[in-house]
C-alpha positions as CSV (number, residue, x, y, z in Angstrom):
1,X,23.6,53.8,152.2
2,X,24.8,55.1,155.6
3,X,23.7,58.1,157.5
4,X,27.1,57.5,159.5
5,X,29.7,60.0,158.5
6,X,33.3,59.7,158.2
7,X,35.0,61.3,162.1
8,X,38.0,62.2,160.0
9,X,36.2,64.1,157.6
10,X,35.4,67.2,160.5
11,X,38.3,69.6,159.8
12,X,40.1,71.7,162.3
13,X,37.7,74.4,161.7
14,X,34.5,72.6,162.2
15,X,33.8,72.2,158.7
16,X,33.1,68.9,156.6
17,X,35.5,68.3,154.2
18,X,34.5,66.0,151.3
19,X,36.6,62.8,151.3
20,X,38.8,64.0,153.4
21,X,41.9,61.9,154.0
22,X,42.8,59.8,157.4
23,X,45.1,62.2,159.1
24,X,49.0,60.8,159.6
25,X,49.8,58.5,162.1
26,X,52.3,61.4,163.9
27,X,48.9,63.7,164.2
28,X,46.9,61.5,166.2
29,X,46.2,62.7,169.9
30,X,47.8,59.1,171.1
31,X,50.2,56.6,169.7
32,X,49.1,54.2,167.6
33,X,49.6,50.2,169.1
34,X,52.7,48.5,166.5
35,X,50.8,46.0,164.5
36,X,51.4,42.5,166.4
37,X,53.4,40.3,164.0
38,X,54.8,36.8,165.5
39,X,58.7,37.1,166.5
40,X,58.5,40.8,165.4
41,X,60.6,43.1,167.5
42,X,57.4,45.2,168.5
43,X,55.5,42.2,169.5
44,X,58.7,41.2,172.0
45,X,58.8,44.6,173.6
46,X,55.1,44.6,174.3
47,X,55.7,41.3,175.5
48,X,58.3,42.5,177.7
49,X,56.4,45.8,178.9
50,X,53.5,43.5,179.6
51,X,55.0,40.6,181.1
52,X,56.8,43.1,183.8
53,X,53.7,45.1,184.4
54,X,52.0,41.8,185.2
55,X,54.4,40.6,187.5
56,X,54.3,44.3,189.4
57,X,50.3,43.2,189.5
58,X,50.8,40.2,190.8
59,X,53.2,41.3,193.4
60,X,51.2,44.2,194.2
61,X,48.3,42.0,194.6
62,X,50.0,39.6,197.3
63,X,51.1,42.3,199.6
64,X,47.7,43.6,199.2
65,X,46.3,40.3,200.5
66,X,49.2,39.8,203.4
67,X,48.0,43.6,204.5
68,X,44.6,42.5,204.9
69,X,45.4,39.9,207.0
70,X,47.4,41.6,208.9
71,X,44.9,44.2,209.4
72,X,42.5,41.2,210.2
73,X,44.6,40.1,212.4
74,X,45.2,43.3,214.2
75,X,41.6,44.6,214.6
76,X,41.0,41.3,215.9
77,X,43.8,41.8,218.7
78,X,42.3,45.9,219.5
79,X,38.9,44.3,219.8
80,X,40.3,41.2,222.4
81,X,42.3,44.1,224.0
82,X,39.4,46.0,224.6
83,X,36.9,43.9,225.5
84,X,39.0,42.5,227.8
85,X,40.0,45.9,229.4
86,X,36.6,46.9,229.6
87,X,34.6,44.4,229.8
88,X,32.0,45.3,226.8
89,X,29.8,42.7,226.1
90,X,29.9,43.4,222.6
91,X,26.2,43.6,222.2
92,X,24.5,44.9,218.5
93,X,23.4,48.0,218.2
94,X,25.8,49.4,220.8
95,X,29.3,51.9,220.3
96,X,32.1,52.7,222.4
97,X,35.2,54.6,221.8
98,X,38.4,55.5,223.5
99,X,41.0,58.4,223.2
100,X,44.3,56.9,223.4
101,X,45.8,60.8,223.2
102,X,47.0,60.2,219.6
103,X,44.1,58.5,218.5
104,X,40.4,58.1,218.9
105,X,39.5,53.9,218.4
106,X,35.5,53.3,218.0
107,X,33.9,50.0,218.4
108,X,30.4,49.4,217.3
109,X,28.9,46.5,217.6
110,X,26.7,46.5,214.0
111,X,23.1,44.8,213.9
112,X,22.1,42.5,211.1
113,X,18.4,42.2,210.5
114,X,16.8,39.5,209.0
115,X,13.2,39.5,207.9
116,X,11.2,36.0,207.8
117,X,9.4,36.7,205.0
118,X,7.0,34.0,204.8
119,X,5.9,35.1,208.2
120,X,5.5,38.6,207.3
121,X,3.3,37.3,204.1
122,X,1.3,35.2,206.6
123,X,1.3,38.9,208.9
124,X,0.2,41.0,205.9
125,X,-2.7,38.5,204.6
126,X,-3.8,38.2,208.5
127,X,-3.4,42.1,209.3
128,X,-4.3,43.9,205.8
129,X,-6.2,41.4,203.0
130,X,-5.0,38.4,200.8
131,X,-1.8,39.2,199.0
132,X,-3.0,38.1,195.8
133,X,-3.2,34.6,194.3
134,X,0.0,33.9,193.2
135,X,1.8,30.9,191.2
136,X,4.0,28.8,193.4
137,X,7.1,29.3,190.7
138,X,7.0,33.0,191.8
139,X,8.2,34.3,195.0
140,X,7.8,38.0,196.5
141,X,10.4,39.1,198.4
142,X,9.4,40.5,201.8
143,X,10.9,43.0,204.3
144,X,10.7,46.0,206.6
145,X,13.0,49.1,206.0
146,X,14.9,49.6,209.4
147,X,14.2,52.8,209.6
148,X,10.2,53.2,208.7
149,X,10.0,50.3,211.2
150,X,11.4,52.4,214.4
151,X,8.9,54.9,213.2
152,X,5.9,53.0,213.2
153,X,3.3,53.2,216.1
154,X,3.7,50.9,218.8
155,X,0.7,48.6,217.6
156,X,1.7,48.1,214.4
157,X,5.2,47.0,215.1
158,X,4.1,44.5,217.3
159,X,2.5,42.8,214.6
160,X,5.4,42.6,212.3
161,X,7.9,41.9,215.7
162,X,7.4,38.0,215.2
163,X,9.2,37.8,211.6
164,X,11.9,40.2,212.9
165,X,15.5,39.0,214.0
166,X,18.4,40.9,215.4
167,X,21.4,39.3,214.7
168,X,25.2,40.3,214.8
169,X,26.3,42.2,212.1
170,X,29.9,42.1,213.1
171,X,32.5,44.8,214.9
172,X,33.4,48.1,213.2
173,X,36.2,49.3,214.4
174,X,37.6,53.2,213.4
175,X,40.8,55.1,214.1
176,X,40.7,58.5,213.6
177,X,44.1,60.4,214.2
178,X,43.4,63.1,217.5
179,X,46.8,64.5,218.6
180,X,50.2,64.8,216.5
181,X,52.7,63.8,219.2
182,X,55.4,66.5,219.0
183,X,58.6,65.1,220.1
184,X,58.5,61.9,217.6
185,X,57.0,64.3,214.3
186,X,60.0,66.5,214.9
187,X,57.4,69.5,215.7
188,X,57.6,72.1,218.1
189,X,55.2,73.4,220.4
């Protein structure tokens, strides 16, 4: 026999009720679904309700992937525009921003580190002891958080610096509104 009890069986009150009945389907705090029947006029209004919503969804989705390409398309053209204005060499790990007077544009040139791990296994065994006998079919995966390794002392990240590549992590760029121009918001000053 079940432990489970009944959920309709809680009153209003707090109180168990003893078989208490299934409350109407006008009480319930949502409407029930219409039972799906074939050709029934319920099923051909869901249908319908459905079958617009999806096409809303499938529009929506479109323009959403025409703006990103646009938007592609666009930070490409502020970063050609800018690089070719300024001459940045677009190096990683380095920023620059402009104020245009309405807006403040950043560019940062993002770093993307990879870490060889098989060297750094060979680096750990060399520097610090075997790294345990382990079966081929199992790999360990080996890094260097970012961070801890800026921190470490001179000698130590010399050793790891072999297994350590900087590579391009791609632009950022951010637009971050500055000044409301006046005369086209309709403001005043």
């Amino acid at each position: 026999m079940s432990d489970l009890k009944d959920p309709w069986s809680i009153l209003e009150d707090g109180s168990e009720a003893e078989d208490a009945p299934a409350p109407e389907a006008d009480t319930l705090p949502f409407e029930p679904a219409p039972a799906i029947m074939p050709d029934s006029e319920a099923t051909a209004e869901l249908k319908s309700k459905l079958g617009y919503m999806a096409g809303q969804m499938e529009t929506l989705e479109d323009e959403l992937a025409a703006t990103k390409a646009k938007l592609k398309d666009l930070s490409g053209a502020m970063l050609h525009t800018f690089v070719s204005g300024t001459g940045w060499d677009e190096k990683p790990g380095t920023s620059h921003s402009i104020d245009t007077g309405t807006h403040e544009v950043g560019f940062e040139a993002r770093e993307r580190v990879r870490w060889d791990g098989d060297k750094l296994r060979e680096i750990v065994a060399e520097n610090y002891g075997s790294t345990e006998a382990m079966p081929p079919f199992i790999r360990e995966k080996y890094a260097v958080d970012s961070d801890l390794y800026e921190e470490m002392q001179p000698d130590v990240r010399s050793l790891f610096e072999p297994a350590r590549s900087v590579g391009s992590g791609g632009i950022k760029i951010t637009v971050n509104r500055t000044h409301t121009d006046d005369a086209t918001a309709g403001g005043t000053a």
